[in-house]
Every structure is written in structure tokens, then in C-alpha cells.
C-alpha positions as CSV (number, residue, x, y, z in Angstrom):
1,X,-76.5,-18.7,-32.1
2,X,-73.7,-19.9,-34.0
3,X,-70.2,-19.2,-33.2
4,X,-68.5,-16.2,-35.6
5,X,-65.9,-17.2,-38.0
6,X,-63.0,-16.3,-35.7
7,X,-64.0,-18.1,-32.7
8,X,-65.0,-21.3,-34.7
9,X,-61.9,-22.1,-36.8
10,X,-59.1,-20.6,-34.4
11,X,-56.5,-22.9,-32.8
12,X,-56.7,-23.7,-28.8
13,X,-56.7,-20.7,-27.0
14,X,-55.5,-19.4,-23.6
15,X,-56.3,-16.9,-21.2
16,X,-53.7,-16.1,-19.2
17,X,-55.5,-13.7,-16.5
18,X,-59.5,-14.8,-15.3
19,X,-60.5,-14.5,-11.9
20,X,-62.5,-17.2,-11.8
21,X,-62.7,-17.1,-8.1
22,X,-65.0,-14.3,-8.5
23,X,-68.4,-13.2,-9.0
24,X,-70.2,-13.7,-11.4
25,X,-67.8,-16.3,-12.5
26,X,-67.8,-18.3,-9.6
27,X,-71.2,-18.4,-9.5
28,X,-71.5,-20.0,-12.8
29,X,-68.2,-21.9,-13.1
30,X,-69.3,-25.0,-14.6
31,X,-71.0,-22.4,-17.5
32,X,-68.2,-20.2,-17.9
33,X,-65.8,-23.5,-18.9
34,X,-68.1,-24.9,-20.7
35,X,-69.0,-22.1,-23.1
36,X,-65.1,-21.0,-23.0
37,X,-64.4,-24.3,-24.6
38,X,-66.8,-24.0,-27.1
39,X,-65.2,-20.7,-28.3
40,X,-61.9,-22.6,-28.5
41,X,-60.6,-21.3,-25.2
42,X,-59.2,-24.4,-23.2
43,X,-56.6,-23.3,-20.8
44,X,-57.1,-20.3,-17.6
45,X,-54.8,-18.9,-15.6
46,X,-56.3,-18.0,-12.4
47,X,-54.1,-15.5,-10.0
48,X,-55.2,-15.5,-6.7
49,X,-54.3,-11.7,-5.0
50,X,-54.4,-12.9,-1.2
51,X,-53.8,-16.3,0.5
52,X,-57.9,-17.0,0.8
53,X,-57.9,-16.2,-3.4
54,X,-54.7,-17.8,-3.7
55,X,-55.7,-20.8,-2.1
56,X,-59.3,-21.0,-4.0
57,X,-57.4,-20.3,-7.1
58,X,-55.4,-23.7,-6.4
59,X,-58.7,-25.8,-5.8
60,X,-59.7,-25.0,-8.9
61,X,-56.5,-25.8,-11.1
62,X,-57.1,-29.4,-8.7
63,X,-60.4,-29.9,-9.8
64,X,-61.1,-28.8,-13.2
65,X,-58.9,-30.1,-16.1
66,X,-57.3,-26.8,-18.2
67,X,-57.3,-24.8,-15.5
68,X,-53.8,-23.5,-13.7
69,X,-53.5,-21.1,-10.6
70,X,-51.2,-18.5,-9.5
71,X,-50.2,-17.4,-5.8
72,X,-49.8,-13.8,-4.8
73,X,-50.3,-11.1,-2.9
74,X,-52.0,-7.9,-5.3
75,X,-50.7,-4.6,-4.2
76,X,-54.1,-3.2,-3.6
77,X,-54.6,-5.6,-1.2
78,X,-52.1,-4.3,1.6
79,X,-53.7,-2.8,4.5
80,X,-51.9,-0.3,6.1
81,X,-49.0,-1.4,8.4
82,X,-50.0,-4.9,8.2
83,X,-47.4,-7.4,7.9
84,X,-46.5,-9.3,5.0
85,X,-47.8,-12.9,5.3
86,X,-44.5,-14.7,3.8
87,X,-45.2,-18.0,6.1
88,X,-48.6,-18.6,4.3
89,X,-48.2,-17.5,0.5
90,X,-44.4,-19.5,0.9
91,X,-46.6,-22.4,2.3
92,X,-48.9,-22.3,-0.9
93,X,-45.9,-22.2,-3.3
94,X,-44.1,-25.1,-1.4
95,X,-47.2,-27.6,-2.5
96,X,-46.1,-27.1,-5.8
97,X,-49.0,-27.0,-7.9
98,X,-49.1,-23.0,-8.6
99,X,-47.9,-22.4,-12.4
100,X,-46.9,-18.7,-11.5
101,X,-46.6,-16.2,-8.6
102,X,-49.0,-13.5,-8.9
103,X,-50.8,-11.3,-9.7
104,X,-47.9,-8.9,-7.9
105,X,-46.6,-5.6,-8.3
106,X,-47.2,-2.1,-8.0
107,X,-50.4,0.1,-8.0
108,X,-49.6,4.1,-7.1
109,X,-53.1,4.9,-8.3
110,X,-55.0,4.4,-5.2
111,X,-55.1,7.6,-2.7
112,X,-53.9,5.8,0.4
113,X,-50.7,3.5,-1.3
114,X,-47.7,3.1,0.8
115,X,-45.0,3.1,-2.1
116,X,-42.1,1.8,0.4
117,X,-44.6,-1.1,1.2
118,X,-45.6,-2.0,-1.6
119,X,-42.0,-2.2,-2.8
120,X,-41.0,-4.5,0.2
121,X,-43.8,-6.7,-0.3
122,X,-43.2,-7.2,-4.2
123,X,-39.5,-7.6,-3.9
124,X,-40.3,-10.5,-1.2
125,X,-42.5,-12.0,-3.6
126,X,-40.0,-11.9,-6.3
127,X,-37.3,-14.0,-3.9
128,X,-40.5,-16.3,-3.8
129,X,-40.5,-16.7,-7.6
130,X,-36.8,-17.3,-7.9
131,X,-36.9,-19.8,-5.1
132,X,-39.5,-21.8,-6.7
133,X,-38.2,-20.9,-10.5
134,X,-41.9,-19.6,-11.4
135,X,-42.9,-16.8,-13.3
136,X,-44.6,-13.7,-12.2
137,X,-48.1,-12.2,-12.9
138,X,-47.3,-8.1,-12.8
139,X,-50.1,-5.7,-12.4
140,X,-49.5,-2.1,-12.9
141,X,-50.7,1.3,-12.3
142,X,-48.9,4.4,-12.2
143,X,-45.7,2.8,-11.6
144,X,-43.9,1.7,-14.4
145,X,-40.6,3.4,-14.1
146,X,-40.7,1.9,-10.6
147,X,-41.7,-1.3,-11.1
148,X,-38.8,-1.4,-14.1
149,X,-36.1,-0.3,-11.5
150,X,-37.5,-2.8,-9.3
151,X,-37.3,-6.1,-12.3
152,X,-33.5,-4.4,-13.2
153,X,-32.5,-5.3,-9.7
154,X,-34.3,-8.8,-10.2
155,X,-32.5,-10.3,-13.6
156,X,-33.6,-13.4,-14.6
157,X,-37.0,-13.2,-13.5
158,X,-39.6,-14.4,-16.1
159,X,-42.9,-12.5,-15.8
160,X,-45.7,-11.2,-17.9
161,X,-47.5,-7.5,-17.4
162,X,-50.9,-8.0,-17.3
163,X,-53.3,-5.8,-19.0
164,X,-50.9,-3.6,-20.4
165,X,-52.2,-0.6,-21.6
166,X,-49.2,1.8,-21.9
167,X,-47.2,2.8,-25.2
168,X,-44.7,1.8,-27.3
169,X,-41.5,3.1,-25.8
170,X,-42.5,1.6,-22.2
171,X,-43.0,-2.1,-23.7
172,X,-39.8,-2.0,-25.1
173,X,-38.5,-1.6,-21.3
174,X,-39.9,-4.0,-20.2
175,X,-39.3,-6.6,-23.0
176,X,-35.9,-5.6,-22.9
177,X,-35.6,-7.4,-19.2
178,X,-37.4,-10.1,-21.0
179,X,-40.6,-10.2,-20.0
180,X,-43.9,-10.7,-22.2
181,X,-47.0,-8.3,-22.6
182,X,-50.5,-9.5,-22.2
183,X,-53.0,-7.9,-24.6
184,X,-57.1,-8.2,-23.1
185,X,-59.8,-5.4,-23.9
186,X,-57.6,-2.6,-24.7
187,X,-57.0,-3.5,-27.7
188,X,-60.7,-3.8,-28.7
189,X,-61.6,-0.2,-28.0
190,X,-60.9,2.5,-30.8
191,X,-59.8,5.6,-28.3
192,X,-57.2,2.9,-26.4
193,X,-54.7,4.7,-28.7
194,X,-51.2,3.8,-26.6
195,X,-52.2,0.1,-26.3
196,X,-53.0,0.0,-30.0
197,X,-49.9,1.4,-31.3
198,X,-47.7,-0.7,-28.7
199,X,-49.6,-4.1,-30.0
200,X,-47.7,-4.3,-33.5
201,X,-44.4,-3.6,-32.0
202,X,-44.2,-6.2,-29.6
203,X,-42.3,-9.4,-30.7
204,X,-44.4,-12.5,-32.2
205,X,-42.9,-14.6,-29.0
206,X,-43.8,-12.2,-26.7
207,X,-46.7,-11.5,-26.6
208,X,-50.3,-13.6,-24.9
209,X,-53.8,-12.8,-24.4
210,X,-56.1,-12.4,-21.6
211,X,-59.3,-11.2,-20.5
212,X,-59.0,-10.1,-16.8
213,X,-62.7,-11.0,-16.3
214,X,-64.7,-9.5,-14.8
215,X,-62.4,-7.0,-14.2
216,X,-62.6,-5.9,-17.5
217,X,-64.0,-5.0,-20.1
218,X,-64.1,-4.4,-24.3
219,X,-65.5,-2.6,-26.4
220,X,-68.1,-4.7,-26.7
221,X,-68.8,-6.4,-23.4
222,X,-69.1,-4.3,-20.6
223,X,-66.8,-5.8,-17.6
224,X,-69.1,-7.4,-15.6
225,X,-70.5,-9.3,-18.5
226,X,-66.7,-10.4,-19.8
227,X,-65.5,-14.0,-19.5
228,X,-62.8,-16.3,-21.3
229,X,-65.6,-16.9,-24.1
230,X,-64.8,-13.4,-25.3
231,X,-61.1,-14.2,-25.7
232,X,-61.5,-15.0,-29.5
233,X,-62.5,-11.6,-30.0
234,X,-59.4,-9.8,-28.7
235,X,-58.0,-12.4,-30.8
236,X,-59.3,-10.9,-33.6
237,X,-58.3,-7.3,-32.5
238,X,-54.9,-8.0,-32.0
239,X,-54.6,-9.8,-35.0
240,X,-56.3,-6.5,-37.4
241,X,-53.6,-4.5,-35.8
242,X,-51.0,-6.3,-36.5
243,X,-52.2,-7.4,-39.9
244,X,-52.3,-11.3,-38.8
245,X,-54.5,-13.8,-39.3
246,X,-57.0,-14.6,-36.2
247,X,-55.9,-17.7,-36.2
248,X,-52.2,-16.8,-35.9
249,X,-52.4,-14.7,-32.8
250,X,-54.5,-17.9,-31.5
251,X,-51.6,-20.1,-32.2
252,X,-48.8,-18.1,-31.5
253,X,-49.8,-16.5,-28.2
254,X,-51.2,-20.1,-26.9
255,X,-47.3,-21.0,-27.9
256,X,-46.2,-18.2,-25.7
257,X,-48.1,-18.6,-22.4
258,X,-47.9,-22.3,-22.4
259,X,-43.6,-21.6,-22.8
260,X,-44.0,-18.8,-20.0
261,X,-45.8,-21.1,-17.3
262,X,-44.0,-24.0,-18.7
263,X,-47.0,-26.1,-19.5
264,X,-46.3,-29.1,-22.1
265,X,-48.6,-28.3,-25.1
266,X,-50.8,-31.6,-25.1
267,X,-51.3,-31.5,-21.6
């Protein structure tokens, strides 16, 4: 089947969120790259959410060319009064080869989240990121007035909010501290309403693309199906919304993450 217009002609693309370290994806790795580069996709970001992710995550970026890891400790994965393992993630960071720490943050949608921890362990992660001068990967839910308070009492922290899905007024929060929005499937879906007013608002520089695969999905694709192939096609969303070419948002967002991560363009 031949590729659609969109995904033949657009510049190099990157996905700055694919957890590659999981099924199906993992399963199928040497697939998955091979078909994301023939859709023009030809850097990942993979954030690991625990040290054993963390640390697959970091094979990877080792052993496949275009692919760049993350370190982190997801807020969905704290158990209840376990401790937070500083000594190992710090360990992973000190090697030097992680491009980001993440994914991080806050998630109050769960039934059993301990706020206080969750704020403990994302502010310690945060002292990671300004020790090693890396970015952060910020997930999310339920939390962004939080999660704001939280970044205000951080300045200078780069980061990115993956998967954004909120409106207008909260983006501009959170660009305000500097930080950039990632766009994936939201913006694919017609009743994704908040997303899709918030994507032409955001600044040209601010602004990169993911997939979150298989996490989720589009409108499209359902989320297990999803993978960095697809990325031309939120692409093309973002870019009808906010009456661009395709091929800009490709060139301008690629721009973006590779300036967040502080990744040389031709490398």
C-alpha cells in the first residue's frame, strides 16, 4: 500500500513519547522502526517509568541508531509507603546517556494516590533534572493546578507535558513557566474539543508531537494498534487546526524536540 501524501513528502519526524519497551512494540521492535522510518519518523523518545523500564529504555537508545531514552519514576507506579529509589534512578542518570528525566509527575485520577507522595517523589526527581541539566517528561492527570505550583517553585526547569489534553487557559500556564506541549491522538478525534482549541494557541516553538504508543490511541487507530508510523497523521491533524501545511508542523515540531532534548539536528 503506498504511503498517503502526508506521510510521503513530510520532513524527518520525531516522536517524543513511544514506549517501546512495551508490548506489542517490543515484540516487534525491529518492525516498528523499520516501518516508522518509512513514514518519515526517524527519531523516539522512549521514557522508562521505573528503574527496570528505565534501564530497558537506555539499552535501546545504545543499540538502535535514532533512538533516545528517558529515566523516571511515573507516579502511577508508587506503591504505597514504599521508598523512593533515588540511589538507582541517580545511578542511571549519572551514566549519562538519558536525553530527559521522565515520564514524572502527577496522577490524582487513580482511587488509591497518595498526593503528599507523589509530590515528594516528583520534586526529588526534579533536583535530579537540575543536577544533570536535563529536561523533564510530565505526565498528568487531575493535577494541573498542582503540578503548576509544583514547576513555579522549580524555575528554570525545561520540561514538556505529555499528552496534553486540557484547554486553552491551562496551556498558557504552563507555557508561561516555559515549558512545551506535546500534541499525540487528541487532536485526531472530533469530540477532543479542549485539546483542539488549545492546539492553535500554542506557540510555533513550543509545541512537538507524540504518539504515546500503545498507550494511546486516534481516531483512527485504536491504542493497542498505535505506533510511531502513525505520527504523520497527527501531523496532519495538528496542522488542519492550525491552518499549516503537514509538512510545517513536521519541520517545526522536529525543530522543537530536537532543541528540548538538545539533540544536534544531523545526528
Amino acid at each position: 500500500m503506498p504511503l498517503p501524501r502526508h506521510a510521503r513528502d513530510m520532513p524527518a519526524l520525531f516522536d517524543t513519547h513511544c514506549h517501546l519497551t512495551d508490548e506489542p512494540l517490543a515484540g516487534r521492535l525491529e518492525d516498528v522502526l523499520t516501518t516508522a522510518r518509512k513514514h518519515g519518523v526517524h527519531r523516539i523518545m522512549v521514557p522508562g517509568y521505573d528503574p527496570e523500564s528505565s534501564r530497558r529504555a537506555l539499552a535501546l537508545a545504545a543499540r538502535h541508531e535514532g533512538i533516545c531514552a528517558a529515566v523516571g519514576l511515573h507516579p502511577g507506579r508508587l506503591e504505597p509507603g514504599a521508598a523512593f529509589p533515588a540511589s538507582g534512578l541517580r545511578t542511571l542518570l549519572a551514566a549519562g546517556s538519558a536525553r530527559a528525566v521522565g515520564e514524572i509527575g502527577l496522577d490524582y485520577a487513580g482511587p488509591d494516590h497518595d498526593q503528599r507522595h507523589q509530590r515528594e517523589v516528583l520534586e526529588h526527581q526534579l533536583d535530579f533534572a537540575r543536577e544533570f541539566d536535563l529536561p523533564v517528561i510530565l505526565h498528568c492527570r487531575k493535577a494541573f493546578q498542582p503540578l503548576l505550583d509544583i514547576l513555579r517553585q522549580h524555575p528554570g526547569i525545561r520540561f514538556v507535558l505529555h499528552a496534553f489534553g486540557g484547554g486553552p487557559e491551562m496551556a498558557a500556564a504552563f507555557l508561561d513557566l516555559g515549558g512545551y506541549i506535546a500534541f499525540g491522538g487528541g487532536v485526531t478525534r472530533p469530540n477532543a474539543r479542549r485539546v483542539r482549541r488549545t492546539a492553535p494557541m500554542v506557540p510555533a516553538d513550543r509545541m512537538v508531537l507524540e504518539t504515546d504508543a500503545p498507550y494511546i490511541g486516534s481516531h483512527t487507530v485504536p491504542k493497542p494498534l498505535l505506533e510511531p508510523r502513525h505520527l504523520p497523521d497527527i501531523a496532519a491533524a495538528l496542522a488542519a487546526l492550525r491552518g499549516m501545511e503537514p509538512e510545517e508542523i513536521a519541520a517545526v515540531t522536529t525543530t522543537n524536540a530536537n532543541r528540548l532534548f538538545r539533540i544536534a539536528a544531523n545526528s
